[in-house]
C-alpha positions as CSV (number, residue, x, y, z in Angstrom):
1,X,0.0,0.0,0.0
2,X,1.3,3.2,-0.7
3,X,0.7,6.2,1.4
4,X,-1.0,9.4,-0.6
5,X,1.4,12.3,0.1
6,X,-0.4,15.8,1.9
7,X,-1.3,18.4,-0.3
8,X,0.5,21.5,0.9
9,X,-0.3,24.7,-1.3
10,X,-1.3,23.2,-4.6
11,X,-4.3,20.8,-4.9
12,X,-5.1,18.9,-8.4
13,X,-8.7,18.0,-8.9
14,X,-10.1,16.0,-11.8
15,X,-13.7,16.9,-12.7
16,X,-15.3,14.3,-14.4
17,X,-18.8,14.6,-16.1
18,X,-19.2,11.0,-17.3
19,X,-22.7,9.0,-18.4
20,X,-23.7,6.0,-16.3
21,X,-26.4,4.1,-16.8
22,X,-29.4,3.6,-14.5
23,X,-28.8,0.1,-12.7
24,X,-25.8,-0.7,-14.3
25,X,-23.6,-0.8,-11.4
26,X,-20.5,-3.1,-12.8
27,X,-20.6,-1.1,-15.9
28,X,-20.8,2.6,-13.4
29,X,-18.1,0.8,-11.9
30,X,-15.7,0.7,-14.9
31,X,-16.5,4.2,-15.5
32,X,-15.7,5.2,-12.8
33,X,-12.2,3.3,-12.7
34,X,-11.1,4.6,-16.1
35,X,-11.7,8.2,-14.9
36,X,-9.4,7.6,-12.3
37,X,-6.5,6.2,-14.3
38,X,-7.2,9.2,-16.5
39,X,-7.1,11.3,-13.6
40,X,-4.0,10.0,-12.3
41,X,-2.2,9.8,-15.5
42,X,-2.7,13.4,-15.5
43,X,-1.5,14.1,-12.0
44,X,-4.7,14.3,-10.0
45,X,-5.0,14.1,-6.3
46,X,-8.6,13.4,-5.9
47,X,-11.4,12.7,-8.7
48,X,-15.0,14.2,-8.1
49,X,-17.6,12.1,-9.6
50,X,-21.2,12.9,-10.0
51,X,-24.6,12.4,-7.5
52,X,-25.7,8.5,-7.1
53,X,-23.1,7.5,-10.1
54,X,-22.8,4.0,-9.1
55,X,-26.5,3.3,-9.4
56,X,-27.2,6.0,-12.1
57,X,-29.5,8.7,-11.6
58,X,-32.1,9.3,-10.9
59,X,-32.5,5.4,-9.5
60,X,-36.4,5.7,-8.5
61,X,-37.7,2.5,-7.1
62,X,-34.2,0.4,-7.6
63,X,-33.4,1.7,-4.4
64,X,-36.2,-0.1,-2.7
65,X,-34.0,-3.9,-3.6
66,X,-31.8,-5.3,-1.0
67,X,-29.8,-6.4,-3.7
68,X,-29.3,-3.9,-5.8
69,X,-28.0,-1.5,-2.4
70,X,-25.7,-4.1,-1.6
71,X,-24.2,-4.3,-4.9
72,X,-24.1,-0.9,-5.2
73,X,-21.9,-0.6,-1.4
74,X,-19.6,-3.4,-2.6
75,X,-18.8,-1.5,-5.8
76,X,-17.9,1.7,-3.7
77,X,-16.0,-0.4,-1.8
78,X,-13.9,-2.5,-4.2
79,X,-13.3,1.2,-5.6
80,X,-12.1,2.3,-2.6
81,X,-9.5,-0.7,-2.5
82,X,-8.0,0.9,-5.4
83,X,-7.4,4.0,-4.1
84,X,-4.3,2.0,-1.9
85,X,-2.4,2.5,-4.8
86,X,-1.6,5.9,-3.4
87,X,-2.7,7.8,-6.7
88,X,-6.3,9.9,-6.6
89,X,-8.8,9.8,-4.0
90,X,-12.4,9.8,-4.9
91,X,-15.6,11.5,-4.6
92,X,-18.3,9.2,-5.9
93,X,-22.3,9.2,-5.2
94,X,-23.9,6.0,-4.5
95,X,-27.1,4.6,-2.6
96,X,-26.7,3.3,1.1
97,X,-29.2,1.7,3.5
98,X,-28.2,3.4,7.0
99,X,-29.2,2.5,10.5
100,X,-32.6,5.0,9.8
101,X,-33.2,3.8,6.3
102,X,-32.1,4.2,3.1
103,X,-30.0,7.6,1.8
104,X,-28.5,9.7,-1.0
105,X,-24.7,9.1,0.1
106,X,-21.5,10.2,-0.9
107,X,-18.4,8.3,-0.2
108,X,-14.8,9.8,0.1
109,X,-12.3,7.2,-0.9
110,X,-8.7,6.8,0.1
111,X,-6.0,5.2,0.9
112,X,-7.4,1.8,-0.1
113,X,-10.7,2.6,2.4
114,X,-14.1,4.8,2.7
115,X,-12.7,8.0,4.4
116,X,-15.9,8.7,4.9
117,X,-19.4,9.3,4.3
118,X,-22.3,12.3,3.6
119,X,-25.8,11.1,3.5
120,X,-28.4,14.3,1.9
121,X,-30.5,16.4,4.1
122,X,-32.1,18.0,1.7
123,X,-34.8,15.8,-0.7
124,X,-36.6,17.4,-3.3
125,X,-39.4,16.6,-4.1
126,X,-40.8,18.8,-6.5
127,X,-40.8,18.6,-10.0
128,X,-38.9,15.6,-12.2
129,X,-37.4,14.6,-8.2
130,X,-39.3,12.2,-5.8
131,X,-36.3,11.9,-3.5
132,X,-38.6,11.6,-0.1
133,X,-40.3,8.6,-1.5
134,X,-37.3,6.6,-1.4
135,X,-34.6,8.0,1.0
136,X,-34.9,9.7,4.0
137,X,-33.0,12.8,5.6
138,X,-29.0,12.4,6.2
139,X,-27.5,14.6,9.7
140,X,-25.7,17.9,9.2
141,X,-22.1,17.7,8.1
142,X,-18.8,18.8,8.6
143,X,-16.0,19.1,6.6
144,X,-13.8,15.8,5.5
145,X,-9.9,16.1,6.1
146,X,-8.5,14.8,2.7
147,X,-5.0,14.8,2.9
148,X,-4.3,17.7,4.8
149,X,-7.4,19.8,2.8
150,X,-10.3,20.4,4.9
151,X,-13.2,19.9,1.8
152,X,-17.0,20.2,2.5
153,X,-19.1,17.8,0.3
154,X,-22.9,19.2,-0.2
155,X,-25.3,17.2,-2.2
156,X,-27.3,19.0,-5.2
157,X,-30.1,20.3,-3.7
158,X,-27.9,21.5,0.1
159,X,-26.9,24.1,-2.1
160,X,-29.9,25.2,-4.2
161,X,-31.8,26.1,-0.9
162,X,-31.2,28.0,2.3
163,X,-31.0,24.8,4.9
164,X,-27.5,26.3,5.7
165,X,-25.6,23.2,4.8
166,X,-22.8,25.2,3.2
167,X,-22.9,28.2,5.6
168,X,-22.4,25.0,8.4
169,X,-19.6,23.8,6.4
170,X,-17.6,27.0,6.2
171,X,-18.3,27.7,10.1
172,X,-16.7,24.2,11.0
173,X,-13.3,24.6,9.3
174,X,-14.0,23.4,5.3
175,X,-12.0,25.7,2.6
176,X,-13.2,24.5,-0.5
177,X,-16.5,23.0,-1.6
178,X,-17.3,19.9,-3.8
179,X,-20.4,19.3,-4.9
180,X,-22.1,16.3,-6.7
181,X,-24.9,16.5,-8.7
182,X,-27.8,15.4,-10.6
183,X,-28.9,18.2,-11.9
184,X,-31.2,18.0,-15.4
185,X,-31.2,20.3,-18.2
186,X,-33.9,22.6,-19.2
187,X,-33.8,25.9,-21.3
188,X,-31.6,28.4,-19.6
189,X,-30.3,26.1,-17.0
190,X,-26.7,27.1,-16.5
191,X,-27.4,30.4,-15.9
192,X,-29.6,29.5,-13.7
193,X,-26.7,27.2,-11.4
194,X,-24.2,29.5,-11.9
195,X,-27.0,32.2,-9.9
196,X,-27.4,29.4,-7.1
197,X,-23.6,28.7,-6.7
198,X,-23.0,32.6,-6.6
199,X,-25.4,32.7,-3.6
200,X,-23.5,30.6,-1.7
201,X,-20.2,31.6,-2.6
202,X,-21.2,34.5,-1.2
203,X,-22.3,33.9,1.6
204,X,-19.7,31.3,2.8
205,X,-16.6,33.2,1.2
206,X,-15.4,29.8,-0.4
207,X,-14.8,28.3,-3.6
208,X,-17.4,25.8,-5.0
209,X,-17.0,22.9,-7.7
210,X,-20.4,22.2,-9.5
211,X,-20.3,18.5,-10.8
212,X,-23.1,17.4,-12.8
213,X,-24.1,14.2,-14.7
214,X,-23.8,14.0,-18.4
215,X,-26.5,11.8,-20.2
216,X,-30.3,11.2,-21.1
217,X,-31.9,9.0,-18.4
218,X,-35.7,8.4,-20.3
219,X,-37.2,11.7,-20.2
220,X,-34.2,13.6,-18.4
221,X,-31.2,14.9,-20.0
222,X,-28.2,15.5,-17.6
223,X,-25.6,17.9,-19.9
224,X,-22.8,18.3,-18.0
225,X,-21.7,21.9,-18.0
226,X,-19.8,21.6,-14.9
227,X,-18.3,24.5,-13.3
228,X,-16.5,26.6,-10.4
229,X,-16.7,29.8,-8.7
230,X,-13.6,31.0,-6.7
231,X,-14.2,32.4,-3.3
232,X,-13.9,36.5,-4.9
233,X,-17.1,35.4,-7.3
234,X,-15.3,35.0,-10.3
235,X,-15.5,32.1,-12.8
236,X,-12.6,29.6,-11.8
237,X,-13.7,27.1,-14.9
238,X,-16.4,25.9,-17.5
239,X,-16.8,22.9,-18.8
240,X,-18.5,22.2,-21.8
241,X,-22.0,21.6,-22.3
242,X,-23.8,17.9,-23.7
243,X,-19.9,16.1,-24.1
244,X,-18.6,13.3,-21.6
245,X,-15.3,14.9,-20.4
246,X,-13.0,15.2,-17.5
247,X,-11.2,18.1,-16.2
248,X,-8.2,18.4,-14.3
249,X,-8.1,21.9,-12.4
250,X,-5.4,23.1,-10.3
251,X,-6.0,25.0,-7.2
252,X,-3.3,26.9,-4.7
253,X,-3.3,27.8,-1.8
254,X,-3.0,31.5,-1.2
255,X,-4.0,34.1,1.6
256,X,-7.3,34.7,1.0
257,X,-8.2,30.8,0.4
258,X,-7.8,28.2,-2.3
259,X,-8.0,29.7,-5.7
260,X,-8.3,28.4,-9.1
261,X,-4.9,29.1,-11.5
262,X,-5.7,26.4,-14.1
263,X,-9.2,24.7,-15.8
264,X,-10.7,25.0,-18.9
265,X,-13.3,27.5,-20.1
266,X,-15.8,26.2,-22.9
267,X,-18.1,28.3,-24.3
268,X,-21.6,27.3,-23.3
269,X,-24.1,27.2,-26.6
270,X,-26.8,29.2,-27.3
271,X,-31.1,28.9,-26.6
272,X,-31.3,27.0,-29.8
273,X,-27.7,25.1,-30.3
274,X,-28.4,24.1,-26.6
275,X,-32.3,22.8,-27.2
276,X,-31.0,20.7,-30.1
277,X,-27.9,19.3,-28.6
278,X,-30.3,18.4,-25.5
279,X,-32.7,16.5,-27.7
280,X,-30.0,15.0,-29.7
281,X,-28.7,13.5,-26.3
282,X,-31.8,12.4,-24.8
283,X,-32.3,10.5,-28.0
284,X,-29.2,8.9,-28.5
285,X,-29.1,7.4,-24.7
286,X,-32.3,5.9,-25.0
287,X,-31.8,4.4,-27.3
288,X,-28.9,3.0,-27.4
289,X,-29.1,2.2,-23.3
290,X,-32.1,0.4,-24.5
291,X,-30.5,-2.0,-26.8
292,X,-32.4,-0.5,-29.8
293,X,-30.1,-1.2,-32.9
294,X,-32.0,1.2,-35.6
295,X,-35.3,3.5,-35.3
296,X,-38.3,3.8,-37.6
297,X,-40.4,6.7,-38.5
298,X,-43.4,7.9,-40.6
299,X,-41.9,10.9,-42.9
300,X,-45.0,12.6,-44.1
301,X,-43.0,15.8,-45.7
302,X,-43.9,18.1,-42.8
303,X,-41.5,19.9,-40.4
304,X,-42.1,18.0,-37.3
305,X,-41.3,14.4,-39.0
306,X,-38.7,15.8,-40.3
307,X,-36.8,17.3,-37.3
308,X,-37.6,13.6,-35.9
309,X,-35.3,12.4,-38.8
310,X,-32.7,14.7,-38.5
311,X,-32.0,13.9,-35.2
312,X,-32.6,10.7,-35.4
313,X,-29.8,10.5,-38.0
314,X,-27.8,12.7,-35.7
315,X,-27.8,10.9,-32.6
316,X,-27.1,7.5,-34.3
317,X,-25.9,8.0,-37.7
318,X,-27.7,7.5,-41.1
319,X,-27.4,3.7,-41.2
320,X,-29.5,3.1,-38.0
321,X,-32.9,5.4,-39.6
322,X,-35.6,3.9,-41.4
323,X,-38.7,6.6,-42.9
324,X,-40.8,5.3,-44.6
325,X,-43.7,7.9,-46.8
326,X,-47.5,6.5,-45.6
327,X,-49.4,8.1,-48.7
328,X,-53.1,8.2,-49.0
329,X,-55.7,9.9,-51.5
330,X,-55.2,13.3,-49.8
331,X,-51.2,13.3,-49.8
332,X,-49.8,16.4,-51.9
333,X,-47.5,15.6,-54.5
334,X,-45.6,18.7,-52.7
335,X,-45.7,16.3,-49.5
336,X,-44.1,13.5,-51.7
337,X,-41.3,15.6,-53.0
338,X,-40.3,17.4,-50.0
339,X,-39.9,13.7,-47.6
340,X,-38.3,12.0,-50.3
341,X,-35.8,15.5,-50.5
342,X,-35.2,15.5,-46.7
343,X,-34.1,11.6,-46.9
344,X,-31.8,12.0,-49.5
345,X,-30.4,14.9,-47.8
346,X,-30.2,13.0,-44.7
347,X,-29.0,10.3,-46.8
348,X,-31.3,7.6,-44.3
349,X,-33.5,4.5,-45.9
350,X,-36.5,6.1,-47.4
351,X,-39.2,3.6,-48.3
352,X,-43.0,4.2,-49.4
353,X,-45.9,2.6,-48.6
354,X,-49.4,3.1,-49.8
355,X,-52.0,2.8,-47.0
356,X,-55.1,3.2,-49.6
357,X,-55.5,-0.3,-49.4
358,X,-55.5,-1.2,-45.4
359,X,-58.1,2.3,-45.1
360,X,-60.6,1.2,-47.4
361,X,-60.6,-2.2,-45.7
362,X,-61.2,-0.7,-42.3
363,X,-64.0,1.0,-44.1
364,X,-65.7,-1.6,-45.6
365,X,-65.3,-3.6,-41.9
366,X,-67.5,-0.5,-40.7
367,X,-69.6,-0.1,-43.7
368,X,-72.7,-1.6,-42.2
369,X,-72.3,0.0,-38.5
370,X,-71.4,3.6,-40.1
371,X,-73.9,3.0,-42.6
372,X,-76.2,6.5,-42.0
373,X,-73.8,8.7,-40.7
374,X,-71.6,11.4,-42.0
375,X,-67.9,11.2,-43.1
376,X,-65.8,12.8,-40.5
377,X,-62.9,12.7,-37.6
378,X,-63.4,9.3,-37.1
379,X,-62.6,8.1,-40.8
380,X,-59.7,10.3,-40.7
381,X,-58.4,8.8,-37.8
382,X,-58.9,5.6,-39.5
383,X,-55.6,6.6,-41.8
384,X,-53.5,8.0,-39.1
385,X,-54.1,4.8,-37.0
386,X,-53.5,2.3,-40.3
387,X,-50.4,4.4,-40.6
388,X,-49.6,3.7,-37.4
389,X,-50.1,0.3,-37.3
390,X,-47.8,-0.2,-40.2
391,X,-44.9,1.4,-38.5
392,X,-45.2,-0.9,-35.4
393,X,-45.2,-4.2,-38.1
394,X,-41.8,-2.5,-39.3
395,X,-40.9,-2.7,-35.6
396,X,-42.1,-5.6,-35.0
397,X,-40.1,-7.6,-38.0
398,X,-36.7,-5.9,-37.9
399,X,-36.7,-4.4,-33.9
400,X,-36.6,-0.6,-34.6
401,X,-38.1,1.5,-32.6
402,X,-40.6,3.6,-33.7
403,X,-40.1,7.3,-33.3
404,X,-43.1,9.2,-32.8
405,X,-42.9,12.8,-33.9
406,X,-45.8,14.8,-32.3
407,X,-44.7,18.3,-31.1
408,X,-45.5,19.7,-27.7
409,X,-48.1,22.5,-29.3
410,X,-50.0,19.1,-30.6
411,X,-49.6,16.9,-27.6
412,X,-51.5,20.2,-25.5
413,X,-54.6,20.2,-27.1
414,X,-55.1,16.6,-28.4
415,X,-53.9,16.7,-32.0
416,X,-52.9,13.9,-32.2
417,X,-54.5,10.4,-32.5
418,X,-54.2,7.9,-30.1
419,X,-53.0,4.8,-31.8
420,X,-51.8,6.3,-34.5
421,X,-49.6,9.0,-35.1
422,X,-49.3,8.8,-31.1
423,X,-47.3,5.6,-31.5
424,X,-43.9,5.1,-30.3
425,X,-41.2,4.4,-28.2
426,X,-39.8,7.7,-27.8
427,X,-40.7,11.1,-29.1
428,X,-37.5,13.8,-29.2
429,X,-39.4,16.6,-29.7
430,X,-41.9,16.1,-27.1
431,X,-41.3,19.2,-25.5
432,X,-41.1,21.7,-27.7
433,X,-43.7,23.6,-29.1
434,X,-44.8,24.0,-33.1
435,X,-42.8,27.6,-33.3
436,X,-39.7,26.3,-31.4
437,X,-39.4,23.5,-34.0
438,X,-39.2,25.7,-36.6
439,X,-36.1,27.3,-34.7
440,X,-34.2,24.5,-34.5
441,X,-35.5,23.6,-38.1
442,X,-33.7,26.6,-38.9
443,X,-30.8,26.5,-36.9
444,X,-29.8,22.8,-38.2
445,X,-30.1,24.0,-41.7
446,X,-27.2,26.1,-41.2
447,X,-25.3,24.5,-37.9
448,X,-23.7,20.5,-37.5
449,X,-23.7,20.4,-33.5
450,X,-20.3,18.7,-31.8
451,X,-21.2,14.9,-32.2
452,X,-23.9,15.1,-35.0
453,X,-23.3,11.7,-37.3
454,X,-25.5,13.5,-39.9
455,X,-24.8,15.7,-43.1
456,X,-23.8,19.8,-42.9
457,X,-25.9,21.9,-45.1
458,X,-29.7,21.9,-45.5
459,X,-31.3,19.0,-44.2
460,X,-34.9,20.0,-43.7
461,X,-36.0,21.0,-47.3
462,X,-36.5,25.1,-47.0
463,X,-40.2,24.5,-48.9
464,X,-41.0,22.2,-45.1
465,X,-40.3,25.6,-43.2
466,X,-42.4,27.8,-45.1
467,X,-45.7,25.9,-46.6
468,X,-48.3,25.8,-44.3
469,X,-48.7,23.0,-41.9
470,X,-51.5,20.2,-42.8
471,X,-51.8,16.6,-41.4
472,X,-53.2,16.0,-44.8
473,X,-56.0,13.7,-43.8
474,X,-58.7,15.8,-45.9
475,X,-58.7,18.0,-49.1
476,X,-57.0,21.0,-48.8
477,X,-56.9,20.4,-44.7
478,X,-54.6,23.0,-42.7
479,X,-53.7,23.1,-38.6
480,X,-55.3,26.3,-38.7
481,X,-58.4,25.2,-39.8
482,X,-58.9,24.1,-36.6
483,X,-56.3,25.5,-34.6
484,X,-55.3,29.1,-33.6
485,X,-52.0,30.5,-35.4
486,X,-49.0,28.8,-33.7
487,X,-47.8,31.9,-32.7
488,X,-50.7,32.4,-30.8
489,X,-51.7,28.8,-29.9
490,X,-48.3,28.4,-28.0
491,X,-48.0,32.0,-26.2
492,X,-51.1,30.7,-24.6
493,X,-50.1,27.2,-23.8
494,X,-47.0,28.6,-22.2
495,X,-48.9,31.0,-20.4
496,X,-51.1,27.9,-18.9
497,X,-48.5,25.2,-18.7
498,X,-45.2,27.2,-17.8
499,X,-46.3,29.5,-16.2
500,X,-50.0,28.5,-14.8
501,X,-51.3,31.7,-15.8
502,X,-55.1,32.8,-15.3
503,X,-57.6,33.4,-17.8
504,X,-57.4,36.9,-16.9
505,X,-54.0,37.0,-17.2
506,X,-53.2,35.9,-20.3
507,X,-56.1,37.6,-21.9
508,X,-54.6,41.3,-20.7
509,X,-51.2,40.0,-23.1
510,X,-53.6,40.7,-25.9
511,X,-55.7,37.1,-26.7
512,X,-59.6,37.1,-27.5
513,X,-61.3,35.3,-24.1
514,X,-63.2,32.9,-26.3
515,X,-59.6,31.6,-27.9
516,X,-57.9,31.0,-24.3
517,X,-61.1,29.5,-23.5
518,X,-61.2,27.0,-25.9
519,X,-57.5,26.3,-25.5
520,X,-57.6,25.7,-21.9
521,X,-60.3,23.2,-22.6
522,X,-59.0,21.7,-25.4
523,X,-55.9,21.6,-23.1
524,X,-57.6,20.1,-20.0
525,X,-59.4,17.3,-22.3
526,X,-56.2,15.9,-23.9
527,X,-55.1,14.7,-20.7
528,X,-56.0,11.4,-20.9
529,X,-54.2,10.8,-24.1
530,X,-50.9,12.6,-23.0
531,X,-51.2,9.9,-19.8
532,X,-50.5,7.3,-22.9
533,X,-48.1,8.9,-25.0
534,X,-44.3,8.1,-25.3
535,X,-41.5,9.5,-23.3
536,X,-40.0,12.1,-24.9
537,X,-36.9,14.8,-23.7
538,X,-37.2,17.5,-21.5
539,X,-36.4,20.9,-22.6
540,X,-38.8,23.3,-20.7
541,X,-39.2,23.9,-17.0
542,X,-42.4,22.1,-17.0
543,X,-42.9,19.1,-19.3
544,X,-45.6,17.0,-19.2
545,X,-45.4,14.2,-17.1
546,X,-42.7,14.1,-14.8
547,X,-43.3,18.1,-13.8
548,X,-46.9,18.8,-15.2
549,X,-49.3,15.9,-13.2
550,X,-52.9,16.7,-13.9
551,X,-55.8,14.7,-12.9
552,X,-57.5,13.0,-16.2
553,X,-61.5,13.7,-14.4
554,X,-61.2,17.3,-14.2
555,X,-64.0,19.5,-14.5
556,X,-62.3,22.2,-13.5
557,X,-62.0,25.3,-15.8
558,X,-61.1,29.0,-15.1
559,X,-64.5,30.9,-15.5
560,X,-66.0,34.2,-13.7
């Protein structure tokens, strides 16, 4: 066993933003080894790993198994043997049953045993978190002596409230803060953190390290992005946004406390670059972390099955994408042109398949029963369900996953159909409403994100962007036929989903009562089908599901 030496004034820290994999605690494990030989290659003292990284996060109801605890303590401990080696100590999240029950730990690791242990006081439970269903409330801390280095270790949400964990810390000796986390991405995110470390920089006069999880985790996308203030407020380092890295930062000693004299400082992409990246991501990981080997998707020539494709072909490359063209009677030889264009410019599989054939025998099934009753909704569902059923047959024979490709604008007020073009293992764009698709429509037109296995140049025909939106299931059929202008339609829904927003309210911003009536209604009674719909990423502050939980028997409705 070799003895680590003491830090005296310089202290090397390796800041690793890595992607584990929900209940994969061998392969966590292995991550988390490599990222130590990488830190110690490049002369690290002590490796901070992310929030719960052995078990993934978040784990939910994993955490409830005997088993799965125990293997995730013996993991933690066969990596603390390692650390006898005398090279990096560690800083690694995992889950722990405890004498009271079952906690949010973190374990520092050295000199070939647990140095010691932080269980989190502070559970949220608010939100895409449930941590008070599974774990109960760790004790105040103090700081851990690591090699001479008195650090204080809060947990995530210790430093996003006012429980005065860190403020504790500071008054019982720490100098430097370390923080794990699990903290997901949505629009704006790391200006928001950098606002919350600030806070407590300030008030504690010490330096903080943000670590956070990198990866998509079903609905949740953790992007990295970690970070560090020094103890005067100002930026010690950035890392970079949506890319699995580790950092090696050097901090000295100096009068006023430790400061930072070496990390890097990435450039953090903009609203749209950052949306895109995120849904890219969240894509990528669930797919491929759920053994899916290639996707399928219906490519109807509009904008929001196209965005599915680009991304698709993004995240996995355009080997792994399948569209196939569903035409019926009512499909625009415009529509023909402009999938077959984005497929070659993607340069994925394009197949067509005519679904004349499987409507009018659904038709004829119901000739009798319908017999006396007007043409309407109901037949047109009939082609976006036979469409649908088609796509899961493609599934079904070769094991791709269907994409479904219904925008967040759609998925609010029910426009969508409910075995149909609702079908799907996974929707990317999910959260994002019509208007902010055309954005990152635009953007990809003219951008190749870091990591994109698709083409550069236009990729989303520019006749997709500016014809008039349709689901083409009737002659000369438009979304605004029955639908407010998008531009309108999703001020309001962000008004009542974001923001949860009167009537009142949102009709002072310049809307007609009757239209924010009928939205909030239509809004309300699309409920039931959003409680069936695929998982999709998260890219606003509220998405529906994990954040947004609405009763389906609601009779509620905001009236005078």
């Amino acid at each position: 066993m070799s003895e680590p030496k003491k830090i005296s004034d310089v202290l090397r820290i390796a800041v690793a933003q890595l992607n584990p994999t929900v209940g994969d605690v061998a392969g966590n494990l292995a991550k988390a080894r490599a990222a130590r030989q990488d830190a110690a290659s490049q002369g690290a003292d002590l490796l901070l790993l992310t929030e719960l990284f052995i078990s993934g996060y978040p784990p939910e109801d994993l955490v409830l198994k005997p088993a799965f605890l125990q293997a995730c303590l013996s993991a933690v401990e066969q990596l603390a043997k390692d650390t006898a080696d005398g090279g990096p100590g560690v800083i690694i999240g995992f889950p722990r049953l405890g004498e009271k029950g079952r906690h949010n730990s973190v374990a520092i690791l050295d000199a070939g045993r647990i140095l010691a242990l932080r269980d989190k006081i502070d559970l949220p439970n608010y939100g895409e978190f449930d941590e008070k269903r599974v774990f109960v409330e760790g004790e105040m801390p103090g700081p851990v002596n690591f090699r001479g280095v008195r650090i204080g270790v809060p947990i995530c949400e210790e430093i996003w409230n006012d429980l005065g964990v860190c403020e504790t810390l500071a008054e019982t000796g720490a100098e430097i803060l370390l923080v794990p986390n699990g903290s997901p991405y949505y629009r704006g995110k790391v200006d928001v953190r950098h606002q919350v470390v600030l806070r407590q920089v300030i008030e504690t006069g010490l330096p903080l390290i943000f670590a956070n999880q990198l990866g998509g985790q079903d609905e949740l996308v953790f992007d990295g992005a970690s970070f560090a203030f020094n103890g005067d407020k100002s930026l010690a380092f950035q890392m970079s946004q949506f890319e699995e890295t580790l950092s090696v930062t050097t901090w000295k000693r100096t009068a006023e406390g430790w400061r930072c004299d070496e990390g890097p400082m990435s450039k953090i992409p903009e609203r749209e670059e950052a949306d895109y990246r995120a849904c890219v991501l969240g894509f990528r990981d669930y797919v491929n972390k759920n053994g899916f080997k290639s996707v399928v998707l219906g490519l109807s020539g509009g904008i929001d099955s196209a965005i599915c494709a680009a991304i698709a072909v993004d995240a996995l490359g355009e080997e792994r994408v399948r569209t196939i063209m569903l035409p019926y009677r009512y499909t625009s030889e415009e529509s023909f042109a402009d999938a077959a264009a984005c497929a070659k410019a993607l340069g994925c599989h394009y197949d067509i398949v005519p679904i004349a054939d499987p409507v009018e025998g659904f038709l004829s099934a119901l000739s009798d029963m319908f017999e006396g009753t007007e043409s309407g909704i109901t037949e047109e569902n009939l082609q976006s369900r036979a469409r649908g059923t088609i796509l899961m047959a493609v599934s079904n024979k070769f094991g791709s996953m269907v994409v479904t490709t219904g925008n967040k604008s759609e998925m609010s007020v029910g426009y969508a159909t409910l075995y149909g073009d609702m079908n799907g293992g996974f929707n990317p764009i999910k959260d994002l409403y019509k208007m902010q698709v055309y954005a990152l429509s635009a953007w990809r037109n003219s951008h190749v994100p870091p990591g994109a296995l698709g083409p550069s140049g236009e990729v989303i025909p520019a006749n997709i962007l500016s014809k008039a939106p349709s689901a083409e299931l009737r002659p000369n059929q438009t979304d605004q036929d029955s639908l407010p202008p998008y531009p309108v339609l999703d001020d309001i829904l962000e008004c009542l989903v974001e923001r949860e927003m009167g009537v009142d309210e949102i009709v002072a911003r310049g809307h007609e009562i009757a239209t924010v009536h009928r939205v909030e209604h239509l809004l309300y009674l699309a409920e039931y089908k959003r409680r069936q719909s695929a998982p999709g990423v998260k890219i606003t502050k509220k998405n529906f599901g994990r954040d947004r939980r609405y009763p389906i028997t609601n009779r509620y409705r905001d009236r005078d």
